[in-house]
DSSP file (Angstrom, degrees, kcal/mol; ACC not computed):
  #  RESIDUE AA STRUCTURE BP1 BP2  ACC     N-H-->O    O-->H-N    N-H-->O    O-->H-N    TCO  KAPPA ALPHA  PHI   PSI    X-CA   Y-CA   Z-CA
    1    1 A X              0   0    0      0, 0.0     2,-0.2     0, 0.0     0, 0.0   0.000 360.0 360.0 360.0 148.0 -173.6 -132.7  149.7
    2    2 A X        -     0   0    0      2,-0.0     2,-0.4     0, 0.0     0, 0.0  -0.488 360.0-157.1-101.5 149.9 -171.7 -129.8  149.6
    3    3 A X        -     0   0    0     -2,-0.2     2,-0.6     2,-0.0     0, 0.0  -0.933   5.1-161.6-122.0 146.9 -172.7 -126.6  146.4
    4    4 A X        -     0   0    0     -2,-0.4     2,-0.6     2,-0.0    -2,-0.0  -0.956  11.5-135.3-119.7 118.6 -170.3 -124.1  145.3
    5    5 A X        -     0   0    0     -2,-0.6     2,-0.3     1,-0.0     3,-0.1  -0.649  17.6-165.9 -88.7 122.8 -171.4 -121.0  143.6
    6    6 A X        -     0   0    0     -2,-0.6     4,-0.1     1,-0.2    -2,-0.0  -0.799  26.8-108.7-108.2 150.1 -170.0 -119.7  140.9
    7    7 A X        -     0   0    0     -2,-0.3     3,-0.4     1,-0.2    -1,-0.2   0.059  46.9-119.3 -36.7 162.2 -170.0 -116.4  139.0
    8    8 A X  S    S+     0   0    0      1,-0.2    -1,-0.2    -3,-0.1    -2,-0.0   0.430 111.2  51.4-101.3  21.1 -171.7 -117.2  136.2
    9    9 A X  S    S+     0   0    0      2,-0.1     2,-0.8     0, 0.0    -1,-0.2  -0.141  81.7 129.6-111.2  12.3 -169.4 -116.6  133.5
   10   10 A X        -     0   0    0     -3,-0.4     2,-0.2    -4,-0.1    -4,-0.1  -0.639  41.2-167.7 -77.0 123.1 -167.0 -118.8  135.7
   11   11 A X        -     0   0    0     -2,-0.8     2,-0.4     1,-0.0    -2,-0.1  -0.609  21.5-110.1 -90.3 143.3 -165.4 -121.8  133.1
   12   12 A X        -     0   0    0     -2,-0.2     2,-0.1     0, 0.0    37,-0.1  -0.670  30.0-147.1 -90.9 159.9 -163.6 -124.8  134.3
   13   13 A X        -     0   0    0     -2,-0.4     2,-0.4    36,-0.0    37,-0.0  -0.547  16.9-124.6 -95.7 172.2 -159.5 -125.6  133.8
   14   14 A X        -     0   0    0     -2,-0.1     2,-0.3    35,-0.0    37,-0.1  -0.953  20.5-156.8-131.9 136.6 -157.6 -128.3  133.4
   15   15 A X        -     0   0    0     -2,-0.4     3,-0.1    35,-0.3    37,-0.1  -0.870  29.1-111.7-120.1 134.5 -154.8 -128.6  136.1
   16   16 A X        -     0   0    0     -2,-0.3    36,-0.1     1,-0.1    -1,-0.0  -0.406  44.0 -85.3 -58.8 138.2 -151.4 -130.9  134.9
   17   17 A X        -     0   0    0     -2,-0.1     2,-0.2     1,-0.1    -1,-0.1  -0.079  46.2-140.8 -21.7 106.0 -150.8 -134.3  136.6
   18   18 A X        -     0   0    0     35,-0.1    -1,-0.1    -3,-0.1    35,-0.1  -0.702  26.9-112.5 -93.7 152.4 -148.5 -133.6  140.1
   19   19 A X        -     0   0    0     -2,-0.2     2,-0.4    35,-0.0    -1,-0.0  -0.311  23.7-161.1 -59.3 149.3 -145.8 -136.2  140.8
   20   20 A X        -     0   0    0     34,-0.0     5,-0.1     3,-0.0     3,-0.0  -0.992  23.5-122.1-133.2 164.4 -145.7 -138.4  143.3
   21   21 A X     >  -     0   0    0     -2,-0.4     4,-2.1     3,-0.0     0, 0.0  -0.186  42.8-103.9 -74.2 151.6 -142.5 -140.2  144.4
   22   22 A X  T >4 S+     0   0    0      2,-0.1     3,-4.6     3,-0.1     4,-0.3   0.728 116.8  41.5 -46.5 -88.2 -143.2 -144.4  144.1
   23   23 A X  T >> S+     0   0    0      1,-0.3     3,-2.3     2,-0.2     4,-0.7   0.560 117.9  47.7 -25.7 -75.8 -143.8 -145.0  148.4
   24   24 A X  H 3> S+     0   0    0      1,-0.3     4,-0.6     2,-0.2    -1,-0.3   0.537 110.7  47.6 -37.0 -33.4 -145.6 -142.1  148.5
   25   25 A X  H << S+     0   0    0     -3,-4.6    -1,-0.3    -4,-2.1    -2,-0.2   0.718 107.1  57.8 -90.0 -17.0 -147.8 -142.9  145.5
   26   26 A X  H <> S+     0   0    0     -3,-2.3     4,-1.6    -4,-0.3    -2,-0.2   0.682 108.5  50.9 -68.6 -32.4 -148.6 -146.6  146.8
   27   27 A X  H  < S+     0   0    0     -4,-0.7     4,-0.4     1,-0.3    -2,-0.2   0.650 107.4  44.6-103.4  -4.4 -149.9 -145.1  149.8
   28   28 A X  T  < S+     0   0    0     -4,-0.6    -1,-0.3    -5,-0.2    -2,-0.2   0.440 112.7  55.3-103.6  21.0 -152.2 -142.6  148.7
   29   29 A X  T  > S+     0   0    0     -3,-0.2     4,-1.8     3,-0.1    -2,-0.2   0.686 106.0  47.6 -99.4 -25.7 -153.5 -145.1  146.3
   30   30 A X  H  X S+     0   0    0     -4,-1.6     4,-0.6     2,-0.2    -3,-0.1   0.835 114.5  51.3 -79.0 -19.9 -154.3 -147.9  149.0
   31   31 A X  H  4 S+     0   0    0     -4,-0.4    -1,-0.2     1,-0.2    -2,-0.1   0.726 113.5  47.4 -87.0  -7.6 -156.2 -144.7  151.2
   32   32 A X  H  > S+     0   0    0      2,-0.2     4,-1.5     3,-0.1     3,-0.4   0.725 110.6  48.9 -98.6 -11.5 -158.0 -144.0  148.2
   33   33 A X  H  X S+     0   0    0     -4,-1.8     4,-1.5     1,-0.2    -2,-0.2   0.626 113.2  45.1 -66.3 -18.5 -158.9 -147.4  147.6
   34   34 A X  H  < S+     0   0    0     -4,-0.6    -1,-0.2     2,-0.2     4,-0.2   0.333 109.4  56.8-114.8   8.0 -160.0 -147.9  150.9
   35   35 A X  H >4>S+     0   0    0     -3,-0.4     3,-2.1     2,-0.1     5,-1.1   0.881 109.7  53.0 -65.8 -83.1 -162.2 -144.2  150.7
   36   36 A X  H ><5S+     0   0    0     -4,-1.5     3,-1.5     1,-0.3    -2,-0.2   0.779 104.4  49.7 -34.5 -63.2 -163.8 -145.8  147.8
   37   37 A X  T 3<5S+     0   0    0     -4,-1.5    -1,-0.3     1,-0.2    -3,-0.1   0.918 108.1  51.5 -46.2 -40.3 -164.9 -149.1  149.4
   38   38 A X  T < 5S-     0   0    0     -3,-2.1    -1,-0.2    -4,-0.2    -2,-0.2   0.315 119.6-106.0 -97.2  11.2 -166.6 -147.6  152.5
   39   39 A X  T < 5S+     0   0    0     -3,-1.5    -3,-0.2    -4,-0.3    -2,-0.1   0.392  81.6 123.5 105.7 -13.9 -168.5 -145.4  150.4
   40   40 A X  S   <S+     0   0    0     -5,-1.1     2,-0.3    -6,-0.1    -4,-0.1   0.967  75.6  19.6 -47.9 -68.9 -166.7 -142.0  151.1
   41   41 A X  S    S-     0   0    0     -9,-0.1     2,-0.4     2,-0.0    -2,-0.2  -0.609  76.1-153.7-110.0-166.3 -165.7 -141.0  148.3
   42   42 A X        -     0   0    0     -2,-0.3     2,-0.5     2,-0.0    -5,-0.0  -0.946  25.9 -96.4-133.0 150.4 -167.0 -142.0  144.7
   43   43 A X        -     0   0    0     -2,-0.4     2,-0.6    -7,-0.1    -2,-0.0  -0.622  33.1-179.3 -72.7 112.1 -165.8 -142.1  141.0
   44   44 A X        +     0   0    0     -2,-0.5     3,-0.3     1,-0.1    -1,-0.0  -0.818  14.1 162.3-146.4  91.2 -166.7 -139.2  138.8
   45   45 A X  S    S+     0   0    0     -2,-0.6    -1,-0.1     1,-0.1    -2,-0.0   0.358  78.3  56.9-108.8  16.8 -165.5 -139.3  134.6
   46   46 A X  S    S+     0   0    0      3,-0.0    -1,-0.1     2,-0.0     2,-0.1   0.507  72.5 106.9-134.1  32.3 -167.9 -136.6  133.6
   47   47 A X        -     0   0    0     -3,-0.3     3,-0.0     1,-0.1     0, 0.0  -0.431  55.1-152.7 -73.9 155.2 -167.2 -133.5  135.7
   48   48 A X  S    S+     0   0    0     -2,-0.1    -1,-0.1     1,-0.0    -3,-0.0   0.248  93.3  58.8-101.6   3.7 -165.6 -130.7  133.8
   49   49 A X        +     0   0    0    -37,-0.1     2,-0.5     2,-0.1    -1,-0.0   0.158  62.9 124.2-131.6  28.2 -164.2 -129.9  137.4
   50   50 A X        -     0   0    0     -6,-0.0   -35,-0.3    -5,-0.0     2,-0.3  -0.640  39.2-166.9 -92.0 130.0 -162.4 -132.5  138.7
   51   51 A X        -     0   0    0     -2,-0.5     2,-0.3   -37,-0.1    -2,-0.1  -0.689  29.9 -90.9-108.2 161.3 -158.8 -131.6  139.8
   52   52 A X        -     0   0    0     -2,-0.3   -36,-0.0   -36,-0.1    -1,-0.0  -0.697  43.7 -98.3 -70.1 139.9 -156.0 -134.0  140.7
   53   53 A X        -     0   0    0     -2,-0.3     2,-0.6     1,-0.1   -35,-0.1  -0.180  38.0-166.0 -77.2 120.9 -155.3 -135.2  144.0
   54   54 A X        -     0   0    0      2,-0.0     2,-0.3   -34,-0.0    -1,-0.1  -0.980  11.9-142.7-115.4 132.7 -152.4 -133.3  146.0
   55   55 A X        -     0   0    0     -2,-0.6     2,-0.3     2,-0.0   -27,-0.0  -0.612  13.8-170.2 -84.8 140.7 -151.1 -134.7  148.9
   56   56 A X        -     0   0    0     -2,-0.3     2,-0.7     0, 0.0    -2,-0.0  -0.989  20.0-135.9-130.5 129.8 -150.1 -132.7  151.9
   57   57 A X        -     0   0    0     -2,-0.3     5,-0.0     1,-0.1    -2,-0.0  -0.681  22.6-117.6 -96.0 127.3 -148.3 -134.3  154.6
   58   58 A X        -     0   0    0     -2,-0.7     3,-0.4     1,-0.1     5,-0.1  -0.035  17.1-141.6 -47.3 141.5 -149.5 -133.4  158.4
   59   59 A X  S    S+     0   0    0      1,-0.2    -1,-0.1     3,-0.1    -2,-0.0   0.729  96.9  56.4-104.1  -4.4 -146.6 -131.7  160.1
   60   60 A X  S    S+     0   0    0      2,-0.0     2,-0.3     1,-0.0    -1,-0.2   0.116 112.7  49.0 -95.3  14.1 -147.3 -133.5  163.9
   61   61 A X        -     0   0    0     -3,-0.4     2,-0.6     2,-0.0    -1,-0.0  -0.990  69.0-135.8-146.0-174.6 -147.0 -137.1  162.0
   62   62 A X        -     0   0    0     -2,-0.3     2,-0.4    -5,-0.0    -3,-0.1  -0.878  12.7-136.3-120.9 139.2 -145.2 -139.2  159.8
   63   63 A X        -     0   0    0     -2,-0.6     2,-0.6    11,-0.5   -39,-0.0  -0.651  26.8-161.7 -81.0 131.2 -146.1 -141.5  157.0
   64   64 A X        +     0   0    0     -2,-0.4     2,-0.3    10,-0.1    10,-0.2  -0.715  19.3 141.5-148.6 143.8 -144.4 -144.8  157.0
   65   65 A X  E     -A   73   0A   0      8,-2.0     8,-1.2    -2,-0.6     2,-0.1  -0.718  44.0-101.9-135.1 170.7 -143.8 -147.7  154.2
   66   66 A X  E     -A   72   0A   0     -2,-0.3     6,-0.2     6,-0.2     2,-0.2  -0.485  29.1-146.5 -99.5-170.5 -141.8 -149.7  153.2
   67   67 A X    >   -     0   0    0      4,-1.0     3,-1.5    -2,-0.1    -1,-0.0  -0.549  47.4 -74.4-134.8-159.0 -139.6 -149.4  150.0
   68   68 A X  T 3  S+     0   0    0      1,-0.3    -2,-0.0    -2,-0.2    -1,-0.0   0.858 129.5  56.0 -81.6 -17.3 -138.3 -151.8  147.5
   69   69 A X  T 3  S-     0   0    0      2,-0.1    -1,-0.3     1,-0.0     3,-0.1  -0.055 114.6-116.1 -78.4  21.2 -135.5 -153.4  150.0
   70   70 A X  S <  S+     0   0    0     -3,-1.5     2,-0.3     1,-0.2    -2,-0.1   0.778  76.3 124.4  40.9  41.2 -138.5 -154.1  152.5
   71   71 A X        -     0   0    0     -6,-0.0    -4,-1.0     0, 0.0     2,-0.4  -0.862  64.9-108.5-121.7 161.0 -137.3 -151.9  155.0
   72   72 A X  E     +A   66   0A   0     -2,-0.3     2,-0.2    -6,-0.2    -6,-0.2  -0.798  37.2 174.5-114.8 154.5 -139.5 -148.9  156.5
   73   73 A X  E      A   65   0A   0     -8,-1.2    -8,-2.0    -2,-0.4     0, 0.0  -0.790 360.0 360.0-133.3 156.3 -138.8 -145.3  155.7
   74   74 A X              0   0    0     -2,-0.2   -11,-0.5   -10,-0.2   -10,-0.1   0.076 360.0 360.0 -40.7 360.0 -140.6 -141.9  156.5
């Protein structure tokens, strides 16, 4: 497990909800579902320092899913 030190006068924020497009949001909820099962990561409700999840897409690959016409897209 990992520690971070902070000043001691350091407080936590609260960061707003980021979007995510529908495809995009299906698929980082089935890689966090599937985190969760194998024990990576875990669920947390009473941290004062838990930020929301932002996705960054790899720039040597491509995500791909399908959309509501069942065809796959980038």
């Amino acid at each position: 497990m990992d520690k971070i030190v902070l000043e001691d006068d350091a407080r936590p924020t609260r960061e707003a909800q980021r979007l995510l497009n529908p495809v995009m949001k299906e698929v980082v909820k089935k890689e966090a579902l599937k985190l969760l099962e194998v024990g990576i990561v875990y669920p947390i409700s009473d941290s004062k320092w838990v930020s929301p999840i932002h996705v960054v897409q790899k720039k040597s690959s491509i995500t791909v899913a399908r959309n509501e016409q069942n065809e796959l897209i980038s």
